[in-house]
N, C-alpha and C positions, 0 to 999 in steps of 0.2 A: 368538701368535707360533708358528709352525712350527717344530719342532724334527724332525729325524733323527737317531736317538740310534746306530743301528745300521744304517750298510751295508750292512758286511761283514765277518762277522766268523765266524773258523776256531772251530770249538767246544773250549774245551779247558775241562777240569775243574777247578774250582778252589775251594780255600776261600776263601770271602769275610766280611766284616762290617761293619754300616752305622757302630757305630762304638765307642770303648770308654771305660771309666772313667781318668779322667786326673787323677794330683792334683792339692789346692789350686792353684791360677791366682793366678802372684804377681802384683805391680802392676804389673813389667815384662814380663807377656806380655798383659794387658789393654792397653799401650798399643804393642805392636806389631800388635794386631788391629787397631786403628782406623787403622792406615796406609794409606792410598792416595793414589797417584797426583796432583795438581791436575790440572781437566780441559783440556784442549787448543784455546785457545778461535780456536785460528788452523784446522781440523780443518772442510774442507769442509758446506754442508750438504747437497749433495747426499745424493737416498735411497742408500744402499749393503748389500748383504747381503754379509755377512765370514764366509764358509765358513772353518772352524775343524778341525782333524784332531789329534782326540788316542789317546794310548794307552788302549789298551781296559782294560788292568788299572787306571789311573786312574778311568775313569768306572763301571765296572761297578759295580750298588749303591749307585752314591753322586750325589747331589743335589748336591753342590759347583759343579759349573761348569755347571748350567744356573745356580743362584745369582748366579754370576758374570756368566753371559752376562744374566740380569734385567735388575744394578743396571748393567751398562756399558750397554744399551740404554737405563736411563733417564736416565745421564747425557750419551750422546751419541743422540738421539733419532731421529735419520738412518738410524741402523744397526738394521739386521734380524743376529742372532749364529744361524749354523746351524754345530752342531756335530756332527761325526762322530767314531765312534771305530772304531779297528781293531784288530787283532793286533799288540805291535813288529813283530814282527818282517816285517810286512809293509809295513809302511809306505815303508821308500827306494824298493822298484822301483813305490811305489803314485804317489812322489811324480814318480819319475822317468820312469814311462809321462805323467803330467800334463801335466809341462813342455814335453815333446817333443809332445805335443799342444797346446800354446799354452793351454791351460788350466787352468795352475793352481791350487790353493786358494790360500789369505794367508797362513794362521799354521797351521802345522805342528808337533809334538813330535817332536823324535827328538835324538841324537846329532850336534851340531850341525857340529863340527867335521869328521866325515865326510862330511857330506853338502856342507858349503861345499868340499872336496878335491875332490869326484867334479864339481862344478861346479853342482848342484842349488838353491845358497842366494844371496839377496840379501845382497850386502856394506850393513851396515847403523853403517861409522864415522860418519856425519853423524847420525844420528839419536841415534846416543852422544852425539855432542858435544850437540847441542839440549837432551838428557836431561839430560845433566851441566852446562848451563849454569842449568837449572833447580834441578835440585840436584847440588848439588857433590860428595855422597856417592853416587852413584848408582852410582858401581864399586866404591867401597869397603863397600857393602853384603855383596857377595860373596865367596867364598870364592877366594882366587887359580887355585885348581886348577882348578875351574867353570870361571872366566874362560877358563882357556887352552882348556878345551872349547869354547867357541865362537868360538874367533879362530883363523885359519890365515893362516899366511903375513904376520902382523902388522893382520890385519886382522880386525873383530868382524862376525861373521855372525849372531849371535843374542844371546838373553839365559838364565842357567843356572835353570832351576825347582830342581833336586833333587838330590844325591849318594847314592851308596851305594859300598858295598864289600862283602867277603868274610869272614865271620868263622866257628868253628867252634860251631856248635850240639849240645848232647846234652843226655840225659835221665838228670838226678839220681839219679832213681829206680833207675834199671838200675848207676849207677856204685855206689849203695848197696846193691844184691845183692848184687852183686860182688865186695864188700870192695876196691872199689878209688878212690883217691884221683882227685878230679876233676883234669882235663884242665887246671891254670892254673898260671900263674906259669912256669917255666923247661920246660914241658913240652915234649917235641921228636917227630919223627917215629918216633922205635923204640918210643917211650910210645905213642902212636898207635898203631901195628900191634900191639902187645901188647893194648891195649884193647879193640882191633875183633876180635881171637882171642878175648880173652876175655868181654867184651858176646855173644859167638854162639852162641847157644841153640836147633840145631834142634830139636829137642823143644816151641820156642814161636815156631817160625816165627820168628825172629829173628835178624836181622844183625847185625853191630855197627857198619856204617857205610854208610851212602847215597852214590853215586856217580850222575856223570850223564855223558853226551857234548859236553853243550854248550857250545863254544870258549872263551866269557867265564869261567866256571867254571875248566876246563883251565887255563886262563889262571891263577886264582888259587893253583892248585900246583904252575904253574910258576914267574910270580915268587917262589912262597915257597922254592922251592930256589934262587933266584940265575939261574933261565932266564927269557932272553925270546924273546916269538914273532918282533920285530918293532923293529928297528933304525933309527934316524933317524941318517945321516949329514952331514959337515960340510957337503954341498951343500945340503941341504935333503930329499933320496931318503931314500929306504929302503932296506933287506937284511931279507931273511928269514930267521930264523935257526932253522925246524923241526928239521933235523937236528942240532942241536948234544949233544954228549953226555948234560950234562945234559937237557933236554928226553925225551932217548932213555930217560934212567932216570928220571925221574920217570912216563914213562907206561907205564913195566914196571912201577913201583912197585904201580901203579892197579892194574893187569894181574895182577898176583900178589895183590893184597888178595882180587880178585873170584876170580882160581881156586883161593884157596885157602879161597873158602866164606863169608869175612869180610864182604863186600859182594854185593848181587846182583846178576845180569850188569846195567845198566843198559837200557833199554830201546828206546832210540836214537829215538823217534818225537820228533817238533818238541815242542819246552821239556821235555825229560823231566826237566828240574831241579824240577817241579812232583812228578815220582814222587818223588820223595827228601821233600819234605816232609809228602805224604801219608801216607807210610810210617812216616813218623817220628809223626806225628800216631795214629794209628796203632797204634803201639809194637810196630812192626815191625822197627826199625832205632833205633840208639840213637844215634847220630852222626850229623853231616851240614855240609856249608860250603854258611853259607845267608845271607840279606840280613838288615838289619836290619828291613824289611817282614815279613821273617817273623814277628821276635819280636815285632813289634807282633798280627801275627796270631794266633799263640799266646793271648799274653796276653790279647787282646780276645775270642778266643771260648772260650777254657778259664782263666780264671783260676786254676786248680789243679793246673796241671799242672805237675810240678818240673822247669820249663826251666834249664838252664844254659847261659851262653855265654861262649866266650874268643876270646880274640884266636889267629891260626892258631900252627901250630906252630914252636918252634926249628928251626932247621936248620945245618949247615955253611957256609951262605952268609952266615950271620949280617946285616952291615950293609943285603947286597944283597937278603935276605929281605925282600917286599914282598906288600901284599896288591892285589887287582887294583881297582882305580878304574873308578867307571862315574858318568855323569851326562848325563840327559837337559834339553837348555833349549827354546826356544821359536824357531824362523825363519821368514821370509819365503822362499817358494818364488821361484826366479828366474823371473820374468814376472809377478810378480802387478801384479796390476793397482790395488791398496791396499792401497798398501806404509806410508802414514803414520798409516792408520787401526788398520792391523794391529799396529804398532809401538806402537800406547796401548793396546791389546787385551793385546800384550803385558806391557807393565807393568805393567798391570793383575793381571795372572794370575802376576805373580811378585812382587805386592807382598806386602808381611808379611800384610794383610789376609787373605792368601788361601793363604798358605805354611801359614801358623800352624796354620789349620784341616788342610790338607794332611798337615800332620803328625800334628796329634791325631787324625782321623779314619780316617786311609790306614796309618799308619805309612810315608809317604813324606818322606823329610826332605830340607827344603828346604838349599838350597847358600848360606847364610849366616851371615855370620862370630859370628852370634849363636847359633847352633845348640847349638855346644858348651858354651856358656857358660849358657843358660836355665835356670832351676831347674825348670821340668817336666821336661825330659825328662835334666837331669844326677842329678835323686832316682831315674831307673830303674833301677837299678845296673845291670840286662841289657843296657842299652844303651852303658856304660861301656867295655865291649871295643869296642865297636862304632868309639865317639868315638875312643877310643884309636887302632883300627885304620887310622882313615882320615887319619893321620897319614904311615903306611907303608903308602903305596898306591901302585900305578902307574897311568898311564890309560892304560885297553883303546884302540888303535888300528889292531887288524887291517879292523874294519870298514872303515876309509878304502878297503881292495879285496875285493869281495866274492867275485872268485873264489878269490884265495887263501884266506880264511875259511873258504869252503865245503869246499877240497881238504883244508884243516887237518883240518876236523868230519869230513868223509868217513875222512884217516885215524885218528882218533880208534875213530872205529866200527870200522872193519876189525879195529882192534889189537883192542878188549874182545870183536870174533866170532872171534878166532881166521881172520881172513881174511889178516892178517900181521902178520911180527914188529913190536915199535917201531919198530925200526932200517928197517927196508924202508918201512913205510908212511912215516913220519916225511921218510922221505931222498927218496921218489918223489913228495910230494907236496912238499917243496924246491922238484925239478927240474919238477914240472907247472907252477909256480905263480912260480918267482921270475923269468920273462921277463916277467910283469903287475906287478912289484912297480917300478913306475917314478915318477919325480917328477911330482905332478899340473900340470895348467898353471893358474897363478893363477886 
């Protein structure tokens, strides 16, 4: 079988690992491995080769979904599975140059509900229903948040693999120098910038808190002050809502951490949310808001290391405090050309069969309503913020317009180079950006 495991892909640095120690395995996560799919026996036999496109940080290092791709080739024997993997964030204009070439892949990863908005995805309600007449739980597997990631406009354009969010990470170790009490329970933003003053030790190259540029991130302290980027009105549209006061002082907040020494200037290059956990890894930086993949990665490559993690900080906004929502599922590119074959490819790859491992091996967790509730991963207690947090989460949808995104990220930069104020960058990227910010068309 032919495989291309590697395109195209932007080099970036990363820690990885194939995989890590997980406790005892109760009875009920031995019987959500053996889940899968019954196979599809109405499911052409024509020969078919099912180009596959996933995220590069999924595949990197890990054997999982050629696995995948083996056992669905031998139970539908017609199909050749070629798998690719890319950069996220490369992927929409990868998928979107495709389409518009009449050639697109079948089964895509990414952010599903953006890309069914920009008009890039198969509306895939019929094959819901097939699903669900097969098994009746087949939605209620999921987590409802997930769900609405891939439905827009009332209708289901894919299936959810994964959730995450935004929690704050530090180092024990440092908080125990310090003489200072860990980061939990009612702790709020002036706790925070007192910590990150006092965690900073030039004398050992050290910060006391990692910052990045990148929008999703931003994102996560700005819902945690009560701001959002990005407005859904009673029509169905949007507003943009960059310059709003808050907004304005949560990225002077950023802005004063790093010039007052506390953080260092961030480095603005693509994913520099990677420098913050290097750094941290490191023990370069004692803080940091980071995914729950991270602590998996912690833990699986340094078991010794005095990770702590809580959930983000109190604020004034109290109720409206949120942490930011993300979750990547599985769609059909519009025009594929096997779109029913790719739809059992799918399920396949989000059945528990294949989450389960997902999670014990990736530290990616899967978007099911069992998640919270498993005794693997609820005995980690470090992931117990994590659980919690994604409770009070919003979901990221500036992606739905990619210029505005970009103009946001752009002023993000300016502000941490001293290119301009909050207030200027924040309000000029409003007005560059909010004549794109329009209702998509079904």
């Amino acid at each position: 079988m032919t495989r291309s495991l590697l395109l195209s892909i932007i080099a970036f640095v990363v820690v990885g690992c194939n995989s890590f120690s997980s406790p005892a395995r109760q009875p009920q996560d031995e019987a959500l491995a053996n889940t899968l799919p019954a196979i599809n026996r109405n499911i052409s036999d024509e020969p078919v080769t099912l180009e596959v496109w996933l995220d590069l940080d999924f595949t990197r290092d890990n054997s999982l979904y050629e696995e995948l791709a083996d056992e669905f080739e031998s139970a539908y024997p017609q199909v050749e599975v070629e798998i690719y993997s890319f950069v996220r964030e490369s992927i929409p204009e990868r998928v979107e140059l495709e389409v518009l070439s009449d050639v697109p892949p079948d089964v895509v990863q990414g952010h599903v509900l953006a890309m069914a908005a920009r008009g890039l995805a198969e509306p895939l309600d019929q094959q819901w229903s097939d699903w669900e007449r097969e098994n009746a739980r087949a939605s209620a597997q999921f987590l409802p948040t997930a769900l609405d990631e891939v439905t827009w406009q009332g209708a289901r354009y894919g299936v959810p693999l994964d959730v995450y969010t935004i929690v704050l990470i530090y180092n024990r170790e440092h908080f125990d120098q310090a003489n200072l009490p860990y980061p939990e329970g009612d702790y709020d933003l002036f706790y925070l910038q007192e910590a990150a003053q006092a965690l900073t030790d030039p004398e050992k190259e050290r910060h006391g808190l990692g910052l990045t540029t990148d929008p999703w991130y931003i994102a996560a302290w700005i819902n945690g002050a009560g701001g959002t980027l990005l407005s859904e009105t009673p029509e169905g549209g949007y507003t943009l809502d960059f310059g709003s006061s808050i907004n304005i002082e949560t990225l002077t907040f950023l802005k004063n951490i790093v010039d007052a020494g506390y953080a260092p200037r961030p480095s603005s290059r693509p994913r520099d949310y990677e420098d913050a956990r290097r750094q941290f890894l490191e023990g370069k930086i004692s803080m940091y808001f980071g995914e729950a993949q991270d602590i998996h990665l912690i833990q699986s490559s340094n078991p010794d290391f005095p990770l702590g993690v809580s959930q983000l900080p109190l604020t004034p906004a109290r109720e409206r405090a949120v942490s930011v929502l993300g979750s990547s599922g599985l769609f059909i590119p519009r025009g594929s050309r096997h779109k029913e074959i790719a739809f059992e490819f799918i399920k396949w790859m989000t059945s528990d069969k294949y989450v389960l491992p997902m999670a014990r091996r990736q530290g990616r967790f899967p978007a099911k309503v069992w998640l919270q509730t498993t005794p693997e991963f609820t005995k980690n207690l470090s992931l117990l913020p994590f659980f919690d947090q994604l409770d009070a989460a919003r979901p990221y949808r500036l992606d739905v317009f990619p210029f505005a995104e970009q103009t946001f990220s752009d002023a993000v930069k300016q502000v941490f180079y001293d290119l301009a104020t909050p207030t200027e960058a924040l309000e000029n990227a409003q007005l560059r950006s909010q004549d794109t910010v329009v209702k998509p068309a079904p």
